[in-house]
DOTOR-995164 format. One record per residue: x, y, z of N, C-alpha, C in turn; residue in three letters. Coordinates in pm, 1 decimal. Layout:
# residues N
R_n_xx_n_yy_n_zz_ca_xx_ca_yy_ca_zz_c_xx_c_yy_c_zz_res
R_X_Y_Z_X_Y_Z_X_Y_Z_ALA $
...
***
This chain:
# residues 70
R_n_xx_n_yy_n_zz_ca_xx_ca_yy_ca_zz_c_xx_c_yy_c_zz_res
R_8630.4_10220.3_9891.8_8726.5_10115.1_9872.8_8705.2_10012.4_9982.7_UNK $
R_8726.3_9900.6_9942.1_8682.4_9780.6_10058.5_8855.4_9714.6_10042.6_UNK $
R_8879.6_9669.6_10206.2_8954.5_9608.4_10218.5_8944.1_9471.4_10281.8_UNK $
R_8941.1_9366.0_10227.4_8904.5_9264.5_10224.5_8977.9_9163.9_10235.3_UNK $
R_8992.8_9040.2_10287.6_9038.3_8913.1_10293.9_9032.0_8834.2_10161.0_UNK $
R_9146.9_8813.4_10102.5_9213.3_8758.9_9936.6_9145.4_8623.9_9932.0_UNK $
R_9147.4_8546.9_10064.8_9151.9_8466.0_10042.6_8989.7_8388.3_10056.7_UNK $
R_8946.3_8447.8_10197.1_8807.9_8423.4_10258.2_8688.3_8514.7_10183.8_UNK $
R_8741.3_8595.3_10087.9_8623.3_8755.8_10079.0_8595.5_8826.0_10176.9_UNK $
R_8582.1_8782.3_10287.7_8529.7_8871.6_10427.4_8580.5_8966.3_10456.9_UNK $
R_8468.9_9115.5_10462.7_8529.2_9250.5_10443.4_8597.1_9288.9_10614.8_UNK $
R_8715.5_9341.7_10607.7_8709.7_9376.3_10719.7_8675.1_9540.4_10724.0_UNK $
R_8660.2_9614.9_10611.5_8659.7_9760.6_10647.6_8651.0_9834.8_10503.0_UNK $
R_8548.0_9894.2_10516.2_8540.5_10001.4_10415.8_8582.6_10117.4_10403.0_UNK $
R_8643.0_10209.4_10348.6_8727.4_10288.7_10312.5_8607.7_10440.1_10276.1_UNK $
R_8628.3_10567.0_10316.0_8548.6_10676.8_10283.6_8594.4_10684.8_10155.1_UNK $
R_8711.2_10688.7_10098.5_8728.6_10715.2_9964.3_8862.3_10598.1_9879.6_UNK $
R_8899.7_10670.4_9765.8_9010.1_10568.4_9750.6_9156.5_10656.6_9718.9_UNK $
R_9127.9_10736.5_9822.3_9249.1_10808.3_9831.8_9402.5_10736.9_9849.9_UNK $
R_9502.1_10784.6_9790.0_9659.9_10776.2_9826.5_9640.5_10807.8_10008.5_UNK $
R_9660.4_10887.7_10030.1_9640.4_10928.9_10187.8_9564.3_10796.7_10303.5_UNK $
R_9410.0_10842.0_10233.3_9324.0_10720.9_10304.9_9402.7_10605.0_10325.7_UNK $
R_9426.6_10542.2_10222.1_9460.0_10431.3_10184.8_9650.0_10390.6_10260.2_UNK $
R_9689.6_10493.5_10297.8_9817.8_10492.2_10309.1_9784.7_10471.8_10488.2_UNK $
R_9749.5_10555.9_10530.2_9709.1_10636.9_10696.0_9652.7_10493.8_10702.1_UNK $
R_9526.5_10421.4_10639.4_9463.5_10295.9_10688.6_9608.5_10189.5_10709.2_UNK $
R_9644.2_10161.1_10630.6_9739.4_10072.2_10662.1_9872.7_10096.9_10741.0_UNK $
R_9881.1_10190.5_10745.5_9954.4_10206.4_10869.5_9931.2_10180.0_11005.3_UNK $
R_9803.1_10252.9_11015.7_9751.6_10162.5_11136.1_9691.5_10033.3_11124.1_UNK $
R_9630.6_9975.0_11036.9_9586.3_9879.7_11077.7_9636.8_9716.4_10967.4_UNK $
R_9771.0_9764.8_10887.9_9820.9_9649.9_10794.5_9925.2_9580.8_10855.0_UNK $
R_9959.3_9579.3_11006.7_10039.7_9528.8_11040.7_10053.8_9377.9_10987.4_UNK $
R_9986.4_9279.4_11009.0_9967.4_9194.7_10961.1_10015.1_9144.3_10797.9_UNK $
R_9940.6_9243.0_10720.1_9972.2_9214.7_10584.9_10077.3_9168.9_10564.2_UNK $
R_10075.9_9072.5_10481.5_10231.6_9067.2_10370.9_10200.6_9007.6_10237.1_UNK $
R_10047.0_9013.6_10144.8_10057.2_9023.8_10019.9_9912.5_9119.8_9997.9_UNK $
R_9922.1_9198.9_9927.6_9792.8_9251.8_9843.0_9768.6_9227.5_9739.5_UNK $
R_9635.3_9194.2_9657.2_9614.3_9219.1_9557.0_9515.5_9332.8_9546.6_UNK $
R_9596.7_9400.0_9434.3_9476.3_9547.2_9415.3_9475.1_9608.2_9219.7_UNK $
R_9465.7_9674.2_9181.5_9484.8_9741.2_9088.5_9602.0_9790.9_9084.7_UNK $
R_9671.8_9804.1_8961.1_9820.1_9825.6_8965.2_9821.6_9976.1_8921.3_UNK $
R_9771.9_10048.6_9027.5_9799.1_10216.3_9029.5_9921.3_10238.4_9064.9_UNK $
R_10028.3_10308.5_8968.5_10112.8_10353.0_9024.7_10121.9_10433.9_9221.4_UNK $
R_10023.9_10500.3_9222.2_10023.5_10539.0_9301.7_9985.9_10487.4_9415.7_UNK $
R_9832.6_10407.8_9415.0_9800.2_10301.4_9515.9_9938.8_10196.6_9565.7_UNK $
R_10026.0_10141.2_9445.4_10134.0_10050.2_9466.5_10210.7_10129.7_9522.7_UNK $
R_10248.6_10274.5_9517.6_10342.7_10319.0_9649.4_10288.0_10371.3_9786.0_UNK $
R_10157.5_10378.7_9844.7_10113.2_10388.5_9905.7_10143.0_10305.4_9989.5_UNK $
R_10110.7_10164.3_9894.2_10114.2_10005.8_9996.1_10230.7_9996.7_10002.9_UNK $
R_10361.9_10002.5_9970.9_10463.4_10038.7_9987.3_10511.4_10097.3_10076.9_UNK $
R_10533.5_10236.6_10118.6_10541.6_10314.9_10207.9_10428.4_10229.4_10344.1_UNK $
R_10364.6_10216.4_10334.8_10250.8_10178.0_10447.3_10322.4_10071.4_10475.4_UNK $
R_10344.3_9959.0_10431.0_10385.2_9843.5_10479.0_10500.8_9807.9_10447.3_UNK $
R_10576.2_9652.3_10530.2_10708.5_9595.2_10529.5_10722.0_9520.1_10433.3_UNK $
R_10807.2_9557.8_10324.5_10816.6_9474.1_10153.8_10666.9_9380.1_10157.1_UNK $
R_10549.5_9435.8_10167.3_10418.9_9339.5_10105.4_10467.1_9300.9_9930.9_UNK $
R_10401.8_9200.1_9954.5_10375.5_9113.1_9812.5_10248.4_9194.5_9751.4_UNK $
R_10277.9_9207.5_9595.8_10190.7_9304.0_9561.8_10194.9_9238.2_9447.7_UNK $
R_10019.0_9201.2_9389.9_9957.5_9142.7_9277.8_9873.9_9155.7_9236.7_UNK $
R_9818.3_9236.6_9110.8_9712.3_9230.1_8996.6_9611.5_9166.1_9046.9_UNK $
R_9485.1_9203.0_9097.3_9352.9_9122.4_9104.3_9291.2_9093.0_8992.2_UNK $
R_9182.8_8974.3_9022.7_9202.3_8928.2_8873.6_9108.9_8947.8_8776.1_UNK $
R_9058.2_9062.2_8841.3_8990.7_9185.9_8700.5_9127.8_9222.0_8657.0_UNK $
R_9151.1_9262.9_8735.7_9291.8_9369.3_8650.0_9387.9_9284.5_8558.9_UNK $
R_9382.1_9144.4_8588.5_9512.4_9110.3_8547.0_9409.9_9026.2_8425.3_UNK $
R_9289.0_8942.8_8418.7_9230.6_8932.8_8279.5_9185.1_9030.2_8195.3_UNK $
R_9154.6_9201.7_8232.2_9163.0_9264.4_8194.5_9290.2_9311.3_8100.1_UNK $
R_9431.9_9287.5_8131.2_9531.3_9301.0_8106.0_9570.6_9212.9_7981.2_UNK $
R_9535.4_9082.0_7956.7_9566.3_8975.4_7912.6_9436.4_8975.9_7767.2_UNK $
R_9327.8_9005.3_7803.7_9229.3_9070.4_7709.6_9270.2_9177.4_7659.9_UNK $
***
């Protein structure tokens, strides 16, 4: 899993897997910052980022969301 800049592309960090856990533990330490994601609308990924972070903005990337609309 790559976590990446929405706006610039520029990766800041690649992920060993795309675990709930991984993904939760990473942003805890290091999402201070955050306050919108876009990702895939996994139930589970979306409570991860949740729990991990302070009310983030959370939005459909836009595979997922022309995927959706297709």
């Amino acid at each position: 899993m790559i976590i990446a800049n929405g706006e610039t592309g520029e990766t800041f960090y690649t992920l060993q897997n795309r675990s709930v856990s991984t993904v939760k533990h990473y942003l805890r330490r290091k999402g201070y910052k955050v306050e919108k994601v876009a990702m895939d609308m996994s139930c589970a990924f979306k409570s991860a980022v949740r729990k991990a972070l302070d009310k983030p903005i959370i939005v459909a990337d836009r595979f997922q969301f022309c995927r959706y609309i297709y």
